[in-house]
N, CA, C and O atoms as CSV, one atom per row, in Angstrom:
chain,resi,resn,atom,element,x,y,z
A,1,UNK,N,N,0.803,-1.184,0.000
A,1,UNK,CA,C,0.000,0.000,0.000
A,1,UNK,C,C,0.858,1.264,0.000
A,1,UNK,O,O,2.083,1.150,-0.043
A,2,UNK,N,N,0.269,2.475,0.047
A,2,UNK,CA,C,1.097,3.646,-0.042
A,2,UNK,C,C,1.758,4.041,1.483
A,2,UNK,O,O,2.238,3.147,2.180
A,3,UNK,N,N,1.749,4.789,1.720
A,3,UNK,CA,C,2.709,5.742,3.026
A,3,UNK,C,C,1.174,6.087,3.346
A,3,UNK,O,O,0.904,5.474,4.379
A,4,UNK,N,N,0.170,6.730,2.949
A,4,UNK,CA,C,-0.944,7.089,3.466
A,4,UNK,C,C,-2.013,6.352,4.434
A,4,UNK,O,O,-2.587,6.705,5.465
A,5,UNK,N,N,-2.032,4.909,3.476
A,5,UNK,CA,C,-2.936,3.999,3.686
A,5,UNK,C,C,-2.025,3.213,5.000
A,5,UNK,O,O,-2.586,2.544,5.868
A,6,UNK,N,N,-0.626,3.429,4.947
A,6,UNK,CA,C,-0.189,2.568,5.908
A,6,UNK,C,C,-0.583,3.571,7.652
A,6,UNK,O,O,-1.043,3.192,8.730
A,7,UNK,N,N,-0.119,4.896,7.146
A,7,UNK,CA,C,-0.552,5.518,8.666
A,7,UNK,C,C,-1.973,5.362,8.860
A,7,UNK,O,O,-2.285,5.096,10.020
A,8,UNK,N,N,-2.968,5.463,7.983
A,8,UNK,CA,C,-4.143,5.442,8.454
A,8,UNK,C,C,-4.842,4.200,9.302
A,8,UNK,O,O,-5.692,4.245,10.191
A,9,UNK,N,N,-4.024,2.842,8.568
A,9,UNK,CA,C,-3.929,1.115,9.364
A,9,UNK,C,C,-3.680,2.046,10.967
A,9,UNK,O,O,-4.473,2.113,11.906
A,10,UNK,N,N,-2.431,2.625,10.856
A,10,UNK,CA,C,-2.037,3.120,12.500
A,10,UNK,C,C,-2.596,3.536,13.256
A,10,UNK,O,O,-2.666,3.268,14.456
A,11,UNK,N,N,-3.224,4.478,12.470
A,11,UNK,CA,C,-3.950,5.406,13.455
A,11,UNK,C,C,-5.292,4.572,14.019
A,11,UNK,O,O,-5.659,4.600,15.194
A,12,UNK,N,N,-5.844,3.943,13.113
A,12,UNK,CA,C,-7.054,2.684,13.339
A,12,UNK,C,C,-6.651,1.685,14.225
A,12,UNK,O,O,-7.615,1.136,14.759
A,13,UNK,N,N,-5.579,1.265,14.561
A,13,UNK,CA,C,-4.749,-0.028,15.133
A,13,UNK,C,C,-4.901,0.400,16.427
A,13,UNK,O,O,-5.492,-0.388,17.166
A,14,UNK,N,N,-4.377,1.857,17.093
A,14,UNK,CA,C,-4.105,3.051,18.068
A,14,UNK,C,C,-5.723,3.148,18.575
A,14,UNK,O,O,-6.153,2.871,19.695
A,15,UNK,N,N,-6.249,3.482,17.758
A,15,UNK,CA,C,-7.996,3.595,18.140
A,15,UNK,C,C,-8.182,2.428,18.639
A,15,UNK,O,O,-8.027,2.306,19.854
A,16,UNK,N,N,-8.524,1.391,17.920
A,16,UNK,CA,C,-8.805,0.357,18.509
A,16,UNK,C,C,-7.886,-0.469,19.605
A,16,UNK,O,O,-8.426,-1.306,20.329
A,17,UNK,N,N,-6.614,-0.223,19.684
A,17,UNK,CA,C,-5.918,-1.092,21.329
A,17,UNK,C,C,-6.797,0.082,22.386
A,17,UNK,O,O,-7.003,-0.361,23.516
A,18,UNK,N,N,-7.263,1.356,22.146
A,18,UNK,CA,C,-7.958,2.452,23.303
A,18,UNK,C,C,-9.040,1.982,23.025
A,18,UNK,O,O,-9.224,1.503,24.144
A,19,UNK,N,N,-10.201,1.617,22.314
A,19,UNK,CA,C,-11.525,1.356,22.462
A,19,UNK,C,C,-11.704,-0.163,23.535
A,19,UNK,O,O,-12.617,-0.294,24.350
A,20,UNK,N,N,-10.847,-0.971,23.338
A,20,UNK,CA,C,-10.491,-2.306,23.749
A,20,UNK,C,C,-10.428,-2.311,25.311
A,20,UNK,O,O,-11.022,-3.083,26.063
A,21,UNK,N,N,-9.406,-1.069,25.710
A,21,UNK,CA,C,-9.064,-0.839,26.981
A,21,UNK,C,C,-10.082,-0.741,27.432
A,21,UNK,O,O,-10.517,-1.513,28.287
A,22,UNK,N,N,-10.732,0.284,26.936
A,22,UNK,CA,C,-12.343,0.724,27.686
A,22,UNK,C,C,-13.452,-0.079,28.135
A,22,UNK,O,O,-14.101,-0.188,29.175
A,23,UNK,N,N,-13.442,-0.865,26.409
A,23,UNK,CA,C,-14.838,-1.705,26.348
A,23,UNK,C,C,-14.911,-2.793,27.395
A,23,UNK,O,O,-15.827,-2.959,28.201
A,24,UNK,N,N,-13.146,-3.936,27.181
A,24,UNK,CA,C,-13.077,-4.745,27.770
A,24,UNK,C,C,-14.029,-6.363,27.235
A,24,UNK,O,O,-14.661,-7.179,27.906
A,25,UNK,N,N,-13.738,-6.276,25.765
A,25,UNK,CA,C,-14.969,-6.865,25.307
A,25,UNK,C,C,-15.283,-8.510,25.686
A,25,UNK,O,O,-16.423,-8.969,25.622
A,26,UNK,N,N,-13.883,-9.463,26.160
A,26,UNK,CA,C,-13.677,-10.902,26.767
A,26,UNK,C,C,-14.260,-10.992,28.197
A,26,UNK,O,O,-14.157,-10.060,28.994
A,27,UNK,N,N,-14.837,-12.082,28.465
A,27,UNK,CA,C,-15.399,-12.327,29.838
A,27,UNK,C,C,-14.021,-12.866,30.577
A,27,UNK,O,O,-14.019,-12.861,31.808
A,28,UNK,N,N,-12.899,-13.310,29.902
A,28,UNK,CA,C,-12.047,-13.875,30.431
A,28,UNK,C,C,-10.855,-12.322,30.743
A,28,UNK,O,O,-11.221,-11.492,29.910
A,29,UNK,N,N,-10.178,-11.976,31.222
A,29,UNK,CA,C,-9.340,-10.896,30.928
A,29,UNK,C,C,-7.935,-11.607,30.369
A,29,UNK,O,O,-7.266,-10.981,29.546
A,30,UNK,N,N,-7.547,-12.772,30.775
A,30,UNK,CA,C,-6.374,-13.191,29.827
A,30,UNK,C,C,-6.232,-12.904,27.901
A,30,UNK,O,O,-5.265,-12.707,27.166
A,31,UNK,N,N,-7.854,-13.022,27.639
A,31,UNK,CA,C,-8.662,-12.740,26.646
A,31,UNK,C,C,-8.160,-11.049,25.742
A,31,UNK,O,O,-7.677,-10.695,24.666
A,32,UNK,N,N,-8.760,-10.320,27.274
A,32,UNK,CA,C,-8.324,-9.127,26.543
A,32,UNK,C,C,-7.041,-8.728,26.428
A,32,UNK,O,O,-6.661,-7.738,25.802
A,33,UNK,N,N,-6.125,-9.772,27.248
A,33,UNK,CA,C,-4.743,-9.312,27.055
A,33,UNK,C,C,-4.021,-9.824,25.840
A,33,UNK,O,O,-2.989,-9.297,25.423
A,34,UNK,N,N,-4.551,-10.785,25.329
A,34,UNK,CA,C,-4.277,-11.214,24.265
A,34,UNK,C,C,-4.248,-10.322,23.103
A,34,UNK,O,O,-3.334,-9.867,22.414
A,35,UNK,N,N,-6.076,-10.162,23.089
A,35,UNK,CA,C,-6.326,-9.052,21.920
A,35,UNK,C,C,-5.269,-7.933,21.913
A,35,UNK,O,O,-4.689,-7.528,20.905
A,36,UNK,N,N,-5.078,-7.444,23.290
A,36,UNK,CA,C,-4.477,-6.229,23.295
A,36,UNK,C,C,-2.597,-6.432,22.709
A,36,UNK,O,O,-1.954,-5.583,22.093
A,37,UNK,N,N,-2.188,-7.589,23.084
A,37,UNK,CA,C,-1.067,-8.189,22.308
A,37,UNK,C,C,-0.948,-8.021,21.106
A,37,UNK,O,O,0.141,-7.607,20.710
A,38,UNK,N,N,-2.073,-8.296,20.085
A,38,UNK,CA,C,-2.241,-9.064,18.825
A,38,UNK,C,C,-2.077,-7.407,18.279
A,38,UNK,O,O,-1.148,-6.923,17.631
A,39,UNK,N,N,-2.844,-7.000,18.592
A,39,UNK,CA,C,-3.262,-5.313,18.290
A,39,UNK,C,C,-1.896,-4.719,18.188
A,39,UNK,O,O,-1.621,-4.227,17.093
A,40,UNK,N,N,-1.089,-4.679,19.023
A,40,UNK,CA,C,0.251,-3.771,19.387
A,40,UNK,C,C,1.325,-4.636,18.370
A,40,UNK,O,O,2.386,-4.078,18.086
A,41,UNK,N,N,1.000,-6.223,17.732
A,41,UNK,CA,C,1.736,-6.636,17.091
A,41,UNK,C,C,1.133,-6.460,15.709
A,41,UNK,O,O,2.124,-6.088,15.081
A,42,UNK,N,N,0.413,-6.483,15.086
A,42,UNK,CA,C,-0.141,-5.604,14.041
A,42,UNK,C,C,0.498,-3.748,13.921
A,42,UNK,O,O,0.967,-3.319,12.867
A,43,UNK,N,N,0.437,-3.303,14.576
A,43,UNK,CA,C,1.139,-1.692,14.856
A,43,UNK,C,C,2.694,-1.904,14.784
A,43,UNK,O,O,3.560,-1.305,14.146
A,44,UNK,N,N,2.729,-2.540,15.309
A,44,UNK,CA,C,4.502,-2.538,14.694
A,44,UNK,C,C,4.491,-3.569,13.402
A,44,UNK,O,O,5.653,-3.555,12.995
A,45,UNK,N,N,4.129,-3.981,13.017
A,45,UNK,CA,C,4.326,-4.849,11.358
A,45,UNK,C,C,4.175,-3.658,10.554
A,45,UNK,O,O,5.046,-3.225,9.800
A,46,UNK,N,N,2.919,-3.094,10.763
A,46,UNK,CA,C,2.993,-1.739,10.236
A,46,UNK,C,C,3.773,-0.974,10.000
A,46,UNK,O,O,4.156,-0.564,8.904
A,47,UNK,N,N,4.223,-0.590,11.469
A,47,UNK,CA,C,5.433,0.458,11.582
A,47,UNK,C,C,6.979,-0.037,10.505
A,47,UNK,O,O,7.807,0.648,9.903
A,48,UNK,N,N,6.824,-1.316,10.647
A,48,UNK,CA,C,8.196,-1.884,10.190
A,48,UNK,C,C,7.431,-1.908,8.392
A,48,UNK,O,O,7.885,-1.725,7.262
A,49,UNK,N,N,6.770,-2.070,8.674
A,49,UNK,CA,C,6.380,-1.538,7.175
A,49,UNK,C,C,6.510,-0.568,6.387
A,49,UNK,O,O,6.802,-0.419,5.200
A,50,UNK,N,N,6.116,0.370,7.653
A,50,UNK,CA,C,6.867,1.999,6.826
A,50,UNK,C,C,7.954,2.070,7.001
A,50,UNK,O,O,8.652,2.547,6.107
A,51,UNK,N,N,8.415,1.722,7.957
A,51,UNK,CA,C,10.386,1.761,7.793
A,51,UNK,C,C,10.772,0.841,6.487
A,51,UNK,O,O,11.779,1.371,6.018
A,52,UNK,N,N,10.604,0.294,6.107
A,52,UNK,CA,C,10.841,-0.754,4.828
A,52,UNK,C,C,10.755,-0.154,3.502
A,52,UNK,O,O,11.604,-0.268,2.618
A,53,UNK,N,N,9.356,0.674,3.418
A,53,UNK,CA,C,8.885,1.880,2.215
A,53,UNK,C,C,10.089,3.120,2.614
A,53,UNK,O,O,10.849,3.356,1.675
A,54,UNK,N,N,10.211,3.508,3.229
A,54,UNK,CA,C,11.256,4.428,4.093
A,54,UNK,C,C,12.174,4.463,3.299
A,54,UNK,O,O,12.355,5.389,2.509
A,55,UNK,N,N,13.211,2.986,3.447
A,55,UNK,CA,C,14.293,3.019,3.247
A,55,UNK,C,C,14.315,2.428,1.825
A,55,UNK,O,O,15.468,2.100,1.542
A,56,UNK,N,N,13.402,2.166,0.786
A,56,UNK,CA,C,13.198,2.186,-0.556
A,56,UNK,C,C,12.980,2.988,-1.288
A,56,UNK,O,O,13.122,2.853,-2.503
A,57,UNK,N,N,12.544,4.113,-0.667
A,57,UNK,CA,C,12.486,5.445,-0.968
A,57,UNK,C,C,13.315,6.302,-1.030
A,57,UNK,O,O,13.386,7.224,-1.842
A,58,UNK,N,N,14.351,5.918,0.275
A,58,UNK,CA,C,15.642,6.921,0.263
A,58,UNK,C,C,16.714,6.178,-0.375
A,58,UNK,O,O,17.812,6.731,-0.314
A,59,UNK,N,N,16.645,4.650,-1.190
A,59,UNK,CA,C,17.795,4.435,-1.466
A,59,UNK,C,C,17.257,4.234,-3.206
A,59,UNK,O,O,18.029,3.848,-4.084
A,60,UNK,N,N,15.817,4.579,-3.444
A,60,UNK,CA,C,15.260,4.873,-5.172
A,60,UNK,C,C,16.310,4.118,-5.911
A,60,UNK,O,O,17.426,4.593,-6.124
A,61,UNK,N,N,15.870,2.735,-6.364
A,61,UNK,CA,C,16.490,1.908,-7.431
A,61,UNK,C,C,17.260,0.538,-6.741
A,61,UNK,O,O,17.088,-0.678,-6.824
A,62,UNK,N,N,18.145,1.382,-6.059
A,62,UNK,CA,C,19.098,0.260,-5.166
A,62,UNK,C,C,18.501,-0.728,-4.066
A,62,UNK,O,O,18.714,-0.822,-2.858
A,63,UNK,N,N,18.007,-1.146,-4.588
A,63,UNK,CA,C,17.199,-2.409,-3.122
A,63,UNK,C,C,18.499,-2.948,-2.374
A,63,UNK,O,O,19.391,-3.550,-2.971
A,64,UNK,N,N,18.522,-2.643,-0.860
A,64,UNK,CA,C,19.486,-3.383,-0.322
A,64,UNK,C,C,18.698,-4.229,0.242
A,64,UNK,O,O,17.475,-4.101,0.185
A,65,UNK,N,N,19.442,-5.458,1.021
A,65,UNK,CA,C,19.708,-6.737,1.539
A,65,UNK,C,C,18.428,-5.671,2.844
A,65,UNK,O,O,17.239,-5.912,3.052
A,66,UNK,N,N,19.075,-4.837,3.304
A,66,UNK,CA,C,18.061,-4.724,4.624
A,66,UNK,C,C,16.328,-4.873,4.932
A,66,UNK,O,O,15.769,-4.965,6.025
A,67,UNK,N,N,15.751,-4.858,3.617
A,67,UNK,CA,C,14.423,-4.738,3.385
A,67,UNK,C,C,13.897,-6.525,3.737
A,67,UNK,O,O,13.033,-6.980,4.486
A,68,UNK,N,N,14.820,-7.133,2.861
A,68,UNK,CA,C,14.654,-9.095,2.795
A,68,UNK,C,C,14.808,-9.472,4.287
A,68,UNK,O,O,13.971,-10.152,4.881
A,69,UNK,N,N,15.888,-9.004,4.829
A,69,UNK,CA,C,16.527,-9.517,5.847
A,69,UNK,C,C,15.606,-9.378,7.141
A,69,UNK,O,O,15.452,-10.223,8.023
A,70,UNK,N,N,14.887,-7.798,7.021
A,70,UNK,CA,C,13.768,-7.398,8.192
A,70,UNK,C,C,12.459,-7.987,7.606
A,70,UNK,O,O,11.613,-7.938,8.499
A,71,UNK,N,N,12.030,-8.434,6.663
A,71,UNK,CA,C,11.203,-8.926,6.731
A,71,UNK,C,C,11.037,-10.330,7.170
A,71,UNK,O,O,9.999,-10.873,7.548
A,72,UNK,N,N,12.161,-10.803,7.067
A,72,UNK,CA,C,11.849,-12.443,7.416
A,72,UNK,C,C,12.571,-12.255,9.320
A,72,UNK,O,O,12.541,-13.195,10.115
A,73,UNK,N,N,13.050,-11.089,9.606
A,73,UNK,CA,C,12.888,-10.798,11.449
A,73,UNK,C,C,11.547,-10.849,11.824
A,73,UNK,O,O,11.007,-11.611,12.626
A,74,UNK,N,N,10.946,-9.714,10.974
A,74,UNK,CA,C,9.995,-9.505,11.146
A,74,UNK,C,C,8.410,-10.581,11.313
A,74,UNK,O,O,7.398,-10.608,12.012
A,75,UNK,N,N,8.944,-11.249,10.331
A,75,UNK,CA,C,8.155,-12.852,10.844
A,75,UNK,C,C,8.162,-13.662,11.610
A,75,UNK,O,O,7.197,-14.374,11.887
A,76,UNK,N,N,9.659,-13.729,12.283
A,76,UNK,CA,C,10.021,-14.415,13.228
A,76,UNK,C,C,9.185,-13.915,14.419
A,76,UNK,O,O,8.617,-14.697,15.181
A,77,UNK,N,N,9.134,-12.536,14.551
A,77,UNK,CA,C,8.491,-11.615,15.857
A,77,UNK,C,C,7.472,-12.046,15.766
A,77,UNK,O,O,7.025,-12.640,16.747
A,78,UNK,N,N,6.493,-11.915,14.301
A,78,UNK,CA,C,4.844,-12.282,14.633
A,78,UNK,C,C,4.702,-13.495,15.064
A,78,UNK,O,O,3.530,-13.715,15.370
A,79,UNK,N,N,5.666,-14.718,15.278
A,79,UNK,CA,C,5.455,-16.085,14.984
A,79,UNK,C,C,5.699,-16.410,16.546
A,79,UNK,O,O,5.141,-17.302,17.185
A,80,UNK,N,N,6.910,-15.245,17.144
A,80,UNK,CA,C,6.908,-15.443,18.520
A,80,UNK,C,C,5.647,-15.018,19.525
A,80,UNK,O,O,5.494,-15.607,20.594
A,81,UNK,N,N,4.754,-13.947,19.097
A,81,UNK,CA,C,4.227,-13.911,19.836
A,81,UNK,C,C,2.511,-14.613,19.837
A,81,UNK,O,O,1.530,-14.243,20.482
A,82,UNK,N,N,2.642,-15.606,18.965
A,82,UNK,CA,C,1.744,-16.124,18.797
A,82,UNK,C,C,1.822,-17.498,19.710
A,82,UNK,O,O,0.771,-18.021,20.078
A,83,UNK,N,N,2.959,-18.002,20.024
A,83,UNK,CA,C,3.936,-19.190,20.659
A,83,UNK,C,C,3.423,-19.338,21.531
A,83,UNK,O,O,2.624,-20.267,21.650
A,84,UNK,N,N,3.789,-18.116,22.892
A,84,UNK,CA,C,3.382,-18.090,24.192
A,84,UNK,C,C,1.522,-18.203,24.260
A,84,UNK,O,O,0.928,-19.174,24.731
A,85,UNK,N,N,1.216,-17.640,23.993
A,85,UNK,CA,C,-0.322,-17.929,24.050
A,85,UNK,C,C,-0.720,-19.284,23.754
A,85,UNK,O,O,-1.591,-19.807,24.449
A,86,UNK,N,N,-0.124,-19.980,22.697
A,86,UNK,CA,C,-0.506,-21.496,22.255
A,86,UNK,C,C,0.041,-22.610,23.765
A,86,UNK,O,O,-0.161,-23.662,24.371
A,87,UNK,N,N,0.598,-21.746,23.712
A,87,UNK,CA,C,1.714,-23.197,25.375
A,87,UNK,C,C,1.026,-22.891,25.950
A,87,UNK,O,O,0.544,-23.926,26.409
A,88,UNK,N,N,-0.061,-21.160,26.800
A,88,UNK,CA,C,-0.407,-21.513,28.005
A,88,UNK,C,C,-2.195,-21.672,27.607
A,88,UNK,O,O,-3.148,-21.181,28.212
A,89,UNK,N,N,-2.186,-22.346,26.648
A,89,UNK,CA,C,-3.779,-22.622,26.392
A,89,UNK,C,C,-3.599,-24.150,26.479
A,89,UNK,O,O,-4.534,-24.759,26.998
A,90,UNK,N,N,-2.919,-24.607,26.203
A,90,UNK,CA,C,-2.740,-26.322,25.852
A,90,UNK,C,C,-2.357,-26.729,27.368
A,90,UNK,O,O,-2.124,-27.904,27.651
């Protein structure tokens, strides 16, 4: 997507971890801590998203190694925090 559409994901991501706080929408609260996890890990994929457009932008033509390299970190992170929640449900 563009630089636009990616802050606007943000700003929506930001709204919703604050509507969440409020509402409290799980009968369980481990529940909402989860959501509230998932939420803050979506906002940074994002974020690392615009850092990624960022630095394709400032280096126009030249793709370096850093874009490949953070994206497959970057998977590793979503994959970790999906981990802990699976161990303490089982």
């Amino acid at each position: 997507g563009t630089s636009t559409q990616i802050v606007i994901a943000m700003v929506i991501c930001v709204a919703m971890i604050k509507v969440l706080n409020i509402s409290k929408p799980y009968h369980k609260e481990y529940h909402n801590i989860f959501h509230e996890i998932m939420q803050w890990q979506i906002f940074f994929v994002l974020l690392a998203a615009m850092m990624i457009k960022f630095e394709e932008s400032k280096v126009a033509g030249e793709s370096s190694g850093i874009s490949k390299s953070f994206g497959f970190d970057l998977m590793l992170v979503c994959m970790q925090g999906v981990g802990p929640f699976l161990m303490a449900i089982i």
